[in-house]
NUMI-175456 format. One record per residue: residue in one letter; x, y, z of N, C-alpha, C in turn. Coordinates in steps of 0.1 Angstrom, whole numbers, plus 5000, padded with zeros to 4 digits. Layout:
N
[A [X Y Z] [X Y Z] [X Y Z]]
...
END
This chain:
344
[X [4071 7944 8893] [4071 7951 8880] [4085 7949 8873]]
[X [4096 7949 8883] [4108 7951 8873] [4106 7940 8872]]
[X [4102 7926 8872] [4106 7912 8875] [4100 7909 8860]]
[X [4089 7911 8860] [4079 7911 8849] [4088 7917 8837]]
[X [4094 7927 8837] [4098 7935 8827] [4111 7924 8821]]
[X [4120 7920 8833] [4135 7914 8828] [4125 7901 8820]]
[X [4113 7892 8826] [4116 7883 8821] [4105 7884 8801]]
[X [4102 7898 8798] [4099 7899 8791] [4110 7903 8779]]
[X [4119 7913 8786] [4130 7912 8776] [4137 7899 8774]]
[X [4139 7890 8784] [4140 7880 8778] [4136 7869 8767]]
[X [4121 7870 8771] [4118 7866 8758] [4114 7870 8747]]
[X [4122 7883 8748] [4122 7894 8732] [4134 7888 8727]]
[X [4144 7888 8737] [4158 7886 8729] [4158 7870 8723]]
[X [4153 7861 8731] [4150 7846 8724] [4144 7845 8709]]
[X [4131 7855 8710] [4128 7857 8699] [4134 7861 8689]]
[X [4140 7874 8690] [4150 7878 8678] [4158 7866 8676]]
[X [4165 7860 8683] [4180 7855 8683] [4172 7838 8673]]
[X [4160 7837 8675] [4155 7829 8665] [4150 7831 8652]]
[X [4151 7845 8653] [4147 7854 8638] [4161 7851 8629]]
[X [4170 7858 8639] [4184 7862 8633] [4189 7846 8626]]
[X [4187 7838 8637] [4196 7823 8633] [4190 7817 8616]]
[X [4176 7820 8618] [4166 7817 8605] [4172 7820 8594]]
[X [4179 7833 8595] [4186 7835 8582] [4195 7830 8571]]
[X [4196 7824 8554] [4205 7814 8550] [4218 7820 8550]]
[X [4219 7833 8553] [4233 7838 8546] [4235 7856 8548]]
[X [4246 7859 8540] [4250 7876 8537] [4244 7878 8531]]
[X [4241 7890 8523] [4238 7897 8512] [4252 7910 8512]]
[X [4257 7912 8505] [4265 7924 8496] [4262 7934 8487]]
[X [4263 7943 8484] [4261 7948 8475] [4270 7954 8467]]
[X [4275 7953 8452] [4287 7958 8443] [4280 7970 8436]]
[X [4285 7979 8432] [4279 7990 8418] [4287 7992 8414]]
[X [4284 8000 8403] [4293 8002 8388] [4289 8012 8378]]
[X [4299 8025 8372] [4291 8030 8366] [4298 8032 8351]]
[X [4294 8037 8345] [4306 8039 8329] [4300 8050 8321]]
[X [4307 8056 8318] [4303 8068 8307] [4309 8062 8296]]
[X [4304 8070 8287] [4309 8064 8276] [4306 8077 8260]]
[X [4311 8078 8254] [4313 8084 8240] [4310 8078 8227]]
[X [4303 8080 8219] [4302 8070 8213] [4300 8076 8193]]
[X [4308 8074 8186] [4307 8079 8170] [4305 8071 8165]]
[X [4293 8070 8153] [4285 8059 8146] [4285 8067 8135]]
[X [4291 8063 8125] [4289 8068 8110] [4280 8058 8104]]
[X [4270 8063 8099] [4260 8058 8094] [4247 8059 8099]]
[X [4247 8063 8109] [4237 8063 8116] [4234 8080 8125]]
[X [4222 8076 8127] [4215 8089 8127] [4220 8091 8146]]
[X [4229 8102 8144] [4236 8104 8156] [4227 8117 8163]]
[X [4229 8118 8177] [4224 8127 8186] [4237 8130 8197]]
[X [4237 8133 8210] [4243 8136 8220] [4250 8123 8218]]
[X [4266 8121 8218] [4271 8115 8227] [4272 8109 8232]]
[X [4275 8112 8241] [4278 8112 8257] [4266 8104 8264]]
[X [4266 8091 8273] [4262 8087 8278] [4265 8079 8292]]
[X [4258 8077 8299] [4260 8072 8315] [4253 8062 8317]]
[X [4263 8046 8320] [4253 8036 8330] [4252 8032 8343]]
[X [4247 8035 8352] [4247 8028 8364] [4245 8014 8367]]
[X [4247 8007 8378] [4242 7998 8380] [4244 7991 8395]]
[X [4235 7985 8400] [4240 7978 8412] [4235 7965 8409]]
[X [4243 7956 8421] [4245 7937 8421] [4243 7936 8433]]
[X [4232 7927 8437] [4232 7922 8455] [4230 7906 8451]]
[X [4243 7907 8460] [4250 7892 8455] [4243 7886 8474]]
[X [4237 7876 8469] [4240 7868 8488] [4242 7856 8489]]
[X [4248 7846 8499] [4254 7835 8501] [4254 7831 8511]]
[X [4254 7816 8513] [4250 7809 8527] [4254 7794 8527]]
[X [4252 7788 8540] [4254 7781 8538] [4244 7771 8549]]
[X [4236 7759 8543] [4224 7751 8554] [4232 7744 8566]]
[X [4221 7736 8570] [4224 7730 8583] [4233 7715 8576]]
[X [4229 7710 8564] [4238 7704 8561] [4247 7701 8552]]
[X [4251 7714 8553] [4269 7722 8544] [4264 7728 8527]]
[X [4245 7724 8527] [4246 7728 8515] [4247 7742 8510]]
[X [4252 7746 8498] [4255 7762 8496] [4246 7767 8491]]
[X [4241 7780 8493] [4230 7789 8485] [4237 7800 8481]]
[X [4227 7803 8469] [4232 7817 8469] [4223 7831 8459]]
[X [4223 7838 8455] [4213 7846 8455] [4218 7859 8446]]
[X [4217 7861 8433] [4221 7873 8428] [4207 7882 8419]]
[X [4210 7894 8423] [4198 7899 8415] [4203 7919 8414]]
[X [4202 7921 8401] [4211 7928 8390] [4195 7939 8383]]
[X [4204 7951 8392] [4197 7964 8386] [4207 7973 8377]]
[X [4201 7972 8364] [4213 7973 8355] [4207 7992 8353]]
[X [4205 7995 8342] [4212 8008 8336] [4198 8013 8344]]
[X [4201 8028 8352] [4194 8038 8354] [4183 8027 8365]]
[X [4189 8017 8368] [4180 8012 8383] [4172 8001 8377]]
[X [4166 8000 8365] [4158 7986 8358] [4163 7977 8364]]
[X [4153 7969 8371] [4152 7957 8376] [4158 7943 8361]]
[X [4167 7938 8361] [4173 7933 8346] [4170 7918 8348]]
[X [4177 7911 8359] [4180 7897 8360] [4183 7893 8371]]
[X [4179 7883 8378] [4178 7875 8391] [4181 7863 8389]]
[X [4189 7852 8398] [4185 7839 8401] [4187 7831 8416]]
[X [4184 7825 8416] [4187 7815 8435] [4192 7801 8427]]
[X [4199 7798 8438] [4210 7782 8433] [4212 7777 8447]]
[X [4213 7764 8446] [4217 7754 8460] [4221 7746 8453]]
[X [4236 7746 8458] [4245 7735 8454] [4246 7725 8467]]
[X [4245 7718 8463] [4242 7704 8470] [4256 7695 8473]]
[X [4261 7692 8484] [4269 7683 8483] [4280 7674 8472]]
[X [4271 7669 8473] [4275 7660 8460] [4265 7657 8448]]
[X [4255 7661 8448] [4249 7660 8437] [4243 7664 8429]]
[X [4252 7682 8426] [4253 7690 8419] [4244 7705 8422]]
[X [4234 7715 8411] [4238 7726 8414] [4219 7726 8409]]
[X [4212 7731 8414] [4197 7730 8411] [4194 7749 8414]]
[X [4192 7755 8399] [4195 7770 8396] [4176 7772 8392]]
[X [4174 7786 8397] [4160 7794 8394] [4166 7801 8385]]
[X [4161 7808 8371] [4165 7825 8369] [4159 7829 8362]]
[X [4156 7841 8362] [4151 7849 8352] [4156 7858 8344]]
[X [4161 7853 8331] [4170 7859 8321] [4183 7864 8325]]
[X [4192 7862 8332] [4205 7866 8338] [4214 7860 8327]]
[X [4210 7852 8317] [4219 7848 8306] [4231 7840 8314]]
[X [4224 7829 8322] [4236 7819 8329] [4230 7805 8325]]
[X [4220 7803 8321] [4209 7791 8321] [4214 7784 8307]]
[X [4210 7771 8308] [4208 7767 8290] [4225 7774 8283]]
[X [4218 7766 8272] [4228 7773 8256] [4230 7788 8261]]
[X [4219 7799 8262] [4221 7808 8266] [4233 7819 8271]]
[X [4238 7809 8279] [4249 7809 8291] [4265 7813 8274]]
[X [4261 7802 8262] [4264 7799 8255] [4266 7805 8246]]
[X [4259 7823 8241] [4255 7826 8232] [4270 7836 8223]]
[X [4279 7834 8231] [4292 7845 8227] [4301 7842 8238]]
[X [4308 7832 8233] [4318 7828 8247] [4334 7834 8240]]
[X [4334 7842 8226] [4348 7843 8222] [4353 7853 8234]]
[X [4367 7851 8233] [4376 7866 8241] [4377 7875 8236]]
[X [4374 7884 8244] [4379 7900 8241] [4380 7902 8252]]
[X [4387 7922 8244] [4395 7932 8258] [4383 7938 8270]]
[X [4371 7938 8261] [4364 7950 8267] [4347 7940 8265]]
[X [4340 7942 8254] [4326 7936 8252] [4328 7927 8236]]
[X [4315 7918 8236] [4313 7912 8223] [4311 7924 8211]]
[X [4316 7916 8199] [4314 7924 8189] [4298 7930 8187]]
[X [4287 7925 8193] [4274 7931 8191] [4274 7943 8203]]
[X [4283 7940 8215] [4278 7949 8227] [4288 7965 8228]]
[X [4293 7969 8215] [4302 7974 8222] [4300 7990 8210]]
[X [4289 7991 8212] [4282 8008 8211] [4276 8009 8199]]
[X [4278 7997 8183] [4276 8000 8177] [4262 7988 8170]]
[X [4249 7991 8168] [4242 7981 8162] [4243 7976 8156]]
[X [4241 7961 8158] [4245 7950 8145] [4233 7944 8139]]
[X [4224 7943 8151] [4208 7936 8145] [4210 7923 8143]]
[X [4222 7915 8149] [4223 7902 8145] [4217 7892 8154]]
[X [4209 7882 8154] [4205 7872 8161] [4213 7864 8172]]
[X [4209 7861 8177] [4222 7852 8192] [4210 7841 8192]]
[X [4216 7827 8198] [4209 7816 8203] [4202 7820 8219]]
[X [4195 7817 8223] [4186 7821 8237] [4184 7809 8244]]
[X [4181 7797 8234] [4169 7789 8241] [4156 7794 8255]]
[X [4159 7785 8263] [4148 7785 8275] [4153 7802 8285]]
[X [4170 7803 8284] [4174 7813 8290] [4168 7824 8288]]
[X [4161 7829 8279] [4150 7841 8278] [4140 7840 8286]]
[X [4134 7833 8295] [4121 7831 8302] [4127 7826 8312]]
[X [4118 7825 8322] [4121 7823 8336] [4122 7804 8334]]
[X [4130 7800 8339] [4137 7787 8339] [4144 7784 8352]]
[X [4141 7770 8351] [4149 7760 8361] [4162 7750 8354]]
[X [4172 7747 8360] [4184 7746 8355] [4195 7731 8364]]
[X [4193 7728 8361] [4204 7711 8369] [4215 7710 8365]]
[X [4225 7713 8372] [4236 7712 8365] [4250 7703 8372]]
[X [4259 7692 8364] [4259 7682 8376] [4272 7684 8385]]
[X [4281 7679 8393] [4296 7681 8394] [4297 7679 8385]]
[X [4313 7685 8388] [4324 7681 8376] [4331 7673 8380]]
[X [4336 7662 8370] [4336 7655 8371] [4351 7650 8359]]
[X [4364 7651 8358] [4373 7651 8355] [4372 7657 8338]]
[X [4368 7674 8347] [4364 7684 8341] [4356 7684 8328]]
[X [4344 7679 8331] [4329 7674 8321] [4318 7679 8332]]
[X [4309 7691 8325] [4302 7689 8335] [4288 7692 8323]]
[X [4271 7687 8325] [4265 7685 8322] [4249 7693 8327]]
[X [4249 7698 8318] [4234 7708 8328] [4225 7708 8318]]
[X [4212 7708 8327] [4200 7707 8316] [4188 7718 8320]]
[X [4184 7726 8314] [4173 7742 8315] [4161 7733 8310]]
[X [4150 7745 8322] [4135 7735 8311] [4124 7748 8317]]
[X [4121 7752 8304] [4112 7763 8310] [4097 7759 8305]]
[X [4086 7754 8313] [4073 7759 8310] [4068 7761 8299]]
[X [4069 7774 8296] [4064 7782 8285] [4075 7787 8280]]
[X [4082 7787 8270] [4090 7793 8266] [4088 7808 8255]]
[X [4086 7817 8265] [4074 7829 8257] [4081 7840 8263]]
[X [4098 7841 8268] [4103 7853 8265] [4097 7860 8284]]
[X [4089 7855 8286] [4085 7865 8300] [4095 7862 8317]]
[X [4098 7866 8328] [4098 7865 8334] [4093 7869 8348]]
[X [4086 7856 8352] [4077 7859 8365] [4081 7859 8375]]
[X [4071 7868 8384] [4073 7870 8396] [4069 7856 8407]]
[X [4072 7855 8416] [4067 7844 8426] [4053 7847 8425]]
[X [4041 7831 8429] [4029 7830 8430] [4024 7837 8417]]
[X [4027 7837 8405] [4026 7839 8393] [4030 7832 8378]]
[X [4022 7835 8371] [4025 7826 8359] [4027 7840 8346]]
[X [4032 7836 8335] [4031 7845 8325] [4019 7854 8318]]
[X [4008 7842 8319] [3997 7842 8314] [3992 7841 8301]]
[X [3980 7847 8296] [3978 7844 8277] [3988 7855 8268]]
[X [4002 7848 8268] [4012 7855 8260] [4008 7848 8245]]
[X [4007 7861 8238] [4007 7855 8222] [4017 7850 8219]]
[X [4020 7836 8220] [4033 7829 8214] [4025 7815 8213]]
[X [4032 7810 8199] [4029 7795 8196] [4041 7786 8207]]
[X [4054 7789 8211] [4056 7785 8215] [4055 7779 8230]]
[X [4056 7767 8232] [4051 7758 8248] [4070 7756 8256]]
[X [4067 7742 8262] [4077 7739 8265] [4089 7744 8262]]
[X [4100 7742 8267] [4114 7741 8261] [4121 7739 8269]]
[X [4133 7729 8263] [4142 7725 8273] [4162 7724 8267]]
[X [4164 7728 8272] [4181 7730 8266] [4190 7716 8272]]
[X [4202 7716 8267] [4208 7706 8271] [4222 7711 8272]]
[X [4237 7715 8278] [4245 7720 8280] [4259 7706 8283]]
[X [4269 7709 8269] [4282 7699 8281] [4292 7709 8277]]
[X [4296 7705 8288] [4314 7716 8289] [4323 7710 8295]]
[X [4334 7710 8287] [4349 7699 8288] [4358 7709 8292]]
[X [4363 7712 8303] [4377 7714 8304] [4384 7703 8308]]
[X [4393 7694 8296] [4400 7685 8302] [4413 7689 8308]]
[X [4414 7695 8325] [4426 7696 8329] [4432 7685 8336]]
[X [4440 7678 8334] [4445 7664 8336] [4457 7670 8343]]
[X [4461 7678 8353] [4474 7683 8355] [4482 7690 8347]]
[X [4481 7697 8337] [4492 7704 8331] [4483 7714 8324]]
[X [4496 7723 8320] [4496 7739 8323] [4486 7740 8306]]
[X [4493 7731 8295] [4484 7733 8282] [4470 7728 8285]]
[X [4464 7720 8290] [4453 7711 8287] [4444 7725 8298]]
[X [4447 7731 8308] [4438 7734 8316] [4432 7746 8310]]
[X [4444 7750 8298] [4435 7765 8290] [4425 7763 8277]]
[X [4427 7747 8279] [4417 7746 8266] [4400 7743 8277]]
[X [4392 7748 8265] [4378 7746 8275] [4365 7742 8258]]
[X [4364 7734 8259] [4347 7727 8247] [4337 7727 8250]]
[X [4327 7735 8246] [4313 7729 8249] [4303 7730 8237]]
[X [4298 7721 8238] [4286 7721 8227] [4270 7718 8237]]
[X [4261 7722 8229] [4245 7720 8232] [4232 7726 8226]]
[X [4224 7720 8227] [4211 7724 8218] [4201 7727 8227]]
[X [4190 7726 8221] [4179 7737 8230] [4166 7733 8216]]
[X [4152 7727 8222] [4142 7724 8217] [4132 7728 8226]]
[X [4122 7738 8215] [4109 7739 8221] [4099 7742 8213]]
[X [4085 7734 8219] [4078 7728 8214] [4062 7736 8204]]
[X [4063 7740 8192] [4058 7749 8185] [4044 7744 8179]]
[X [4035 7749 8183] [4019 7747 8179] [4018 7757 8167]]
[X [4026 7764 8161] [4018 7766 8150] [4014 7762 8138]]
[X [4012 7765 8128] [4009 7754 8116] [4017 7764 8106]]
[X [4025 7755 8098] [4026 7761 8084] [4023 7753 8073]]
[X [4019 7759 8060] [4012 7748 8048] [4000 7740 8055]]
[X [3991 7749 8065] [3981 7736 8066] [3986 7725 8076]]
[X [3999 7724 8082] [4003 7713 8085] [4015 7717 8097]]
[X [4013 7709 8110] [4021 7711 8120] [4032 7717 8118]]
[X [4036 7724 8127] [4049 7731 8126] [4062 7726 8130]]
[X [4071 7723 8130] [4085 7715 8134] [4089 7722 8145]]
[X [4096 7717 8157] [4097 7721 8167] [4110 7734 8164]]
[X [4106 7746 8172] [4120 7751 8171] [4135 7750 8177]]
[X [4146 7749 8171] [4154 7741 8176] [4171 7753 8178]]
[X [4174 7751 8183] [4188 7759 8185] [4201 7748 8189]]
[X [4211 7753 8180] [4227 7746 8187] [4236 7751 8186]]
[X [4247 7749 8195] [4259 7758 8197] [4271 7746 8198]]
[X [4283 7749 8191] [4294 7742 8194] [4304 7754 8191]]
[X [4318 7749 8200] [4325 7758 8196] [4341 7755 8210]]
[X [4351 7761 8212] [4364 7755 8216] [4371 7774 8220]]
[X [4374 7768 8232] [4384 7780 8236] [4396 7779 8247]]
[X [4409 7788 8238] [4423 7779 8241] [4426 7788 8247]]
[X [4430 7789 8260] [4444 7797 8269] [4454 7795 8271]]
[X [4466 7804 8270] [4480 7797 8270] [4487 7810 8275]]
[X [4493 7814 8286] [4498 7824 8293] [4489 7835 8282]]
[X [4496 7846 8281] [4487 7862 8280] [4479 7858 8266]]
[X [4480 7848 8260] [4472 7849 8249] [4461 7839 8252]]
[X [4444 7843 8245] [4433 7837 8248] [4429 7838 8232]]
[X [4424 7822 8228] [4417 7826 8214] [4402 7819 8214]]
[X [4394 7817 8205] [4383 7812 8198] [4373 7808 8191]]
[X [4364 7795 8188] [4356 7799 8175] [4346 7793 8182]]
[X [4336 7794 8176] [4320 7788 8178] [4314 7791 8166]]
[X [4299 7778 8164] [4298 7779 8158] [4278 7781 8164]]
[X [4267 7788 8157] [4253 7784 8167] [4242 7785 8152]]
[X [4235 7779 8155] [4225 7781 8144] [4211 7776 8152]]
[X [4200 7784 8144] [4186 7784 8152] [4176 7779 8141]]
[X [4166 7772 8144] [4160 7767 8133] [4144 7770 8136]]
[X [4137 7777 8125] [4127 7785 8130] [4113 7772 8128]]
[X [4110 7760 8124] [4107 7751 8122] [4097 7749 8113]]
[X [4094 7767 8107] [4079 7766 8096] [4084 7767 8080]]
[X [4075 7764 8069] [4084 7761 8056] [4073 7770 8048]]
[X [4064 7780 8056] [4055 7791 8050] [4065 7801 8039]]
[X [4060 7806 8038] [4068 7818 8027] [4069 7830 8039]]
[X [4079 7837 8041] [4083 7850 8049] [4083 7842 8063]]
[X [4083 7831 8064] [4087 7826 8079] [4101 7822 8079]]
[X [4112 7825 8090] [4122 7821 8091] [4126 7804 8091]]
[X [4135 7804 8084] [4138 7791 8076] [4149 7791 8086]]
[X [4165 7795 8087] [4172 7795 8101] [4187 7806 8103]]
[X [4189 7805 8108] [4200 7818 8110] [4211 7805 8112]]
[X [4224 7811 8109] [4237 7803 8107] [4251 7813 8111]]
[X [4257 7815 8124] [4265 7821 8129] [4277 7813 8132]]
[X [4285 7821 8127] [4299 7816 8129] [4313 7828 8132]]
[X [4314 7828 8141] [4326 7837 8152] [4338 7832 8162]]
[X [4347 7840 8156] [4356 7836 8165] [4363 7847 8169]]
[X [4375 7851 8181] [4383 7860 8188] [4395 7857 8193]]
[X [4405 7863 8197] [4418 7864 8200] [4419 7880 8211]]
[X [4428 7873 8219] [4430 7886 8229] [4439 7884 8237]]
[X [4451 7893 8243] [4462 7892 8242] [4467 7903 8254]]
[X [4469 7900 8270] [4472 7904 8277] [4485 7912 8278]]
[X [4487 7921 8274] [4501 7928 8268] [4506 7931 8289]]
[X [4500 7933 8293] [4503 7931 8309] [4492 7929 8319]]
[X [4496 7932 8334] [4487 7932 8339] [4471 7938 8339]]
[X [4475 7953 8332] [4466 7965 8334] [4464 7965 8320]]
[X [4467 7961 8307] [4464 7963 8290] [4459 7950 8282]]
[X [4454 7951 8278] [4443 7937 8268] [4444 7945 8256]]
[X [4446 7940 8244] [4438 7941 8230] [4431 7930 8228]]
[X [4423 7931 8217] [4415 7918 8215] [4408 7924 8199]]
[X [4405 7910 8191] [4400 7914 8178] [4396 7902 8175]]
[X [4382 7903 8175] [4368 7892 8173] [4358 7898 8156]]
[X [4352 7884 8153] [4346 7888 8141] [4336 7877 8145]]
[X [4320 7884 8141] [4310 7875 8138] [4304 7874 8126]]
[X [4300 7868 8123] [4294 7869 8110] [4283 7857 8107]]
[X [4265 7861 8107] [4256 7856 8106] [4245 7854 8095]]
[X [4241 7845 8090] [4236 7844 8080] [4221 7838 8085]]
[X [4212 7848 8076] [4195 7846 8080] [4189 7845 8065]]
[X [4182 7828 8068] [4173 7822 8054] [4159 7826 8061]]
[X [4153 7834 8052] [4137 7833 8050] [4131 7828 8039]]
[X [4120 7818 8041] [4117 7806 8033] [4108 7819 8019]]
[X [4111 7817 8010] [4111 7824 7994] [4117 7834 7992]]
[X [4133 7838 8003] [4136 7851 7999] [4149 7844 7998]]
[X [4160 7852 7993] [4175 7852 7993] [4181 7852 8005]]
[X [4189 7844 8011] [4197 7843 8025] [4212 7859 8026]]
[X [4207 7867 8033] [4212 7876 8036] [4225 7875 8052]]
[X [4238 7881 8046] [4249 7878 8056] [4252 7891 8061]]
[X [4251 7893 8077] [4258 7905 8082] [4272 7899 8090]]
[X [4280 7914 8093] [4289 7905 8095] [4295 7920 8105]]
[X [4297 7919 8118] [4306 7923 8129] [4320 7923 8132]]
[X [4328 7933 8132] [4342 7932 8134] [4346 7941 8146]]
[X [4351 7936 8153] [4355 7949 8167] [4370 7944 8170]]
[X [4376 7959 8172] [4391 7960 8177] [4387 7967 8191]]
[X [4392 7963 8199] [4391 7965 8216] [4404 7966 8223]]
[X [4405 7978 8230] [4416 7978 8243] [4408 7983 8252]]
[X [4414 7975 8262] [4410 7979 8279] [4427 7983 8284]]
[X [4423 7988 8294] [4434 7995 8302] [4429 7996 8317]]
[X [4436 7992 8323] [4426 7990 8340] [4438 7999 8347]]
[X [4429 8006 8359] [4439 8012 8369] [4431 8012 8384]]
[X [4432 8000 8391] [4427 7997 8401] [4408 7991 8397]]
[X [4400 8004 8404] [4387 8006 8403] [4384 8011 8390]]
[X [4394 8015 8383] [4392 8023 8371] [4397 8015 8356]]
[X [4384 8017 8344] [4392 8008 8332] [4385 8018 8323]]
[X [4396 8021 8312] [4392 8030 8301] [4392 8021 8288]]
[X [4383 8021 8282] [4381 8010 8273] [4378 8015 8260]]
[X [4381 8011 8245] [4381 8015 8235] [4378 8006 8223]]
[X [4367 8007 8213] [4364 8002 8206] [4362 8004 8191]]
[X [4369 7999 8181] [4364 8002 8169] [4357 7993 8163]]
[X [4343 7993 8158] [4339 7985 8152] [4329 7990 8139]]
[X [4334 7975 8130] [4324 7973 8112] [4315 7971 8116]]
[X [4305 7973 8106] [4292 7958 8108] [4286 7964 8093]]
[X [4286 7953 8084] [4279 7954 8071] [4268 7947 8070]]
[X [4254 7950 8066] [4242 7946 8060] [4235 7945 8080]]
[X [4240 7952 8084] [4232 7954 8098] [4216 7950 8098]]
[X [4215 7945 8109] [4201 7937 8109] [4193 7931 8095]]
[X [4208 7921 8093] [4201 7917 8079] [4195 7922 8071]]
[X [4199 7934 8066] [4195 7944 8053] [4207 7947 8044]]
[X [4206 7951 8032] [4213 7954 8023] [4216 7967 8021]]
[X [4201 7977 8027] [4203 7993 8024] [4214 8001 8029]]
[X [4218 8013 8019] [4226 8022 8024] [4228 8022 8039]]
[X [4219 8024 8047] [4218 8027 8065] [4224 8016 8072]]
[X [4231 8005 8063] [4231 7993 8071] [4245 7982 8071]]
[X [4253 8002 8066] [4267 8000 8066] [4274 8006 8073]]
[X [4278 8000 8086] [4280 8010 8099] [4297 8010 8108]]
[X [4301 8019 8109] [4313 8024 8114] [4313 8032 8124]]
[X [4320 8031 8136] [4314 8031 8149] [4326 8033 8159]]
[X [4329 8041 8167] [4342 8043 8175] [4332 8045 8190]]
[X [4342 8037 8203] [4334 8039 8216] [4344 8041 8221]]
[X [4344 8049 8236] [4357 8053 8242] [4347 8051 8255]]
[X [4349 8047 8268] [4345 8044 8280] [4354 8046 8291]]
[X [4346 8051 8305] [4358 8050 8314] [4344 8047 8326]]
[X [4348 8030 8334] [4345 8027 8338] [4350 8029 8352]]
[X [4340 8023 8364] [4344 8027 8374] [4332 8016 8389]]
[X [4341 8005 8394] [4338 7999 8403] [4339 7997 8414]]
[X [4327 7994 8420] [4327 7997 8432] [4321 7987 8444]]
END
């Protein structure tokens, strides 16, 4: 009986120890929370005072032959499931990415690369209603992206259906009302650092994003809808600046269908030390609808951060005129945020 018994725990322990080996990697977990204060003139105010939670389970690994994996998936405010993706970087022949909306994919990745202290001039408490480029990065997408390569590196997104949804494994979107089908982005990013201290803070990238639109306008096929981004950003000890430029092209020439949005922003931000940032960014976007007048909103945010270890207290003033592309009184907005963050 005991003889029976050792050689059964032994083949319990064989078993696990083949369970365990099976595994690609860690998993971690980070969280984060921020309160925050927030004064909007113009707008129809309530309580205050607000709280975000969130947690990140990051995981990483590595195969049998050195290739890297890795694994993040992001429960953002009050526990919502937000954004996921898996990546295996390959030896040498680059970086082959899943995700679901995590805003890393495509142009996407693309959509507000200026500096600041704290958040983008749209994210930082006060509504702007302004448009951002997306491409394929809004829907669940696959992503190729190559080495770098005397710092050029090249990636290309291609999502299926480009209809805004993301799926779960052994599933598809299904009959989503959208004319839109395919879509596929195209991404290049230059950091030429050739050895020296000026060239390595400058960083270029430009790329577009096409997908492929069955609806009709006038009777007559619709033009694909199209999106592009260019734009340059310069580092040079505590100072960070830059501009971009993105515009989306809605591809129908109907009356009340979008004709295209035209954004143009840039930022500056200025590490006064280790622990203090200011920064002061402006966007400003322009939206044509085919038989109306092209209407310009326009975002301004003054930002300090202040860090103290786990801890950063952060501050925002921000404009925004003709908010979500409107002209009415309600859509002239002034806006103060005060935050005290906290990582963990």
């Amino acid at each position: 009986m005991t003889k029976l018994n050792k050689i059964g725990l032994s083949a319990l322990c064989g078993s696990l120890a083949c369970v365990v080996g099976a595994n690609a990697g860690e998993i971690s977990v980070s969280g984060s929370t921020q309160a925050t204060w927030v004064s909007n003139e113009g707008s129809t105010n309530g309580n205050p005072i607000g709280l975000n939670t969130g947690l990140t389970f990051s995981g990483s690994g590595e195969l049998d032959g050195g290739q890297k994996v890795a694994l993040t998936i992001t429960h953002a405010d009050k526990n919502a499931f937000s954004a996921a993706s898996m990546s295996l970087t390959t030896n040498s022949f680059g970086e082959i990415r899943v995700a679901l909306a995590d805003g890393g994919s495509g142009i996407d990745a693309y959509d507000d690369k200026m500096p600041t202290a704290w958040e983008e001039t749209w994210g930082a408490g006060v509504t702007t209603g302004i448009d951002l480029i997306s491409g394929v990065g809004a829907s669940t997408n696959i992503q190729y992206k190559t080495p770098t390569a005397l710092g050029i590196t090249l990636s290309a997104a291609w999502a299926g259906v480009n209809d805004g949804v993301q799926n779960s494994d052994k599933s598809t979107s299904g009959s989503v009302p959208s004319t839109y089908q395919s879509g596929h982005d195209v991404m290049l990013n230059i950091n030429p650092s050739f050895g020296t201290d000026v060239l390595s803070g400058l960083n270029i990238f430009v790329g577009g994003s096409e997908t492929n639109n069955e609806a009709t306008s006038n009777g007559k096929p619709a033009n694909d809808h199209q999106e592009a981004v260019a734009g340059v950003t310069f580092a040079f000890g505590p100072i960070s600046a830059g501009y971009q430029r993105t515009g989306e092209f809605g591809g129908e020439t109907a009356v009340s269908k979008l004709d295209y949005y035209d954004n143009d922003s840039f930022g500056i931000a200025f590490n006064v030390n280790d622990n203090l940032s200011v920064s002061y960014a402006e966007l400003e976007s322009t939206k044509k609808v085919t038989g109306t007048p092209k209407i310009t909103s326009v975002a301004e945010s003054l930002q300090v951060a202040y860090s103290m270890g786990g801890a950063t207290i952060k501050f925002a003033d921000t404009d925004v005129s003709n908010a979500s592309y409107s002209t009415a009184a309600g859509s002239q907005k002034e806006g103060m945020t005060l935050a005290l963050s906290l990582a963990f």
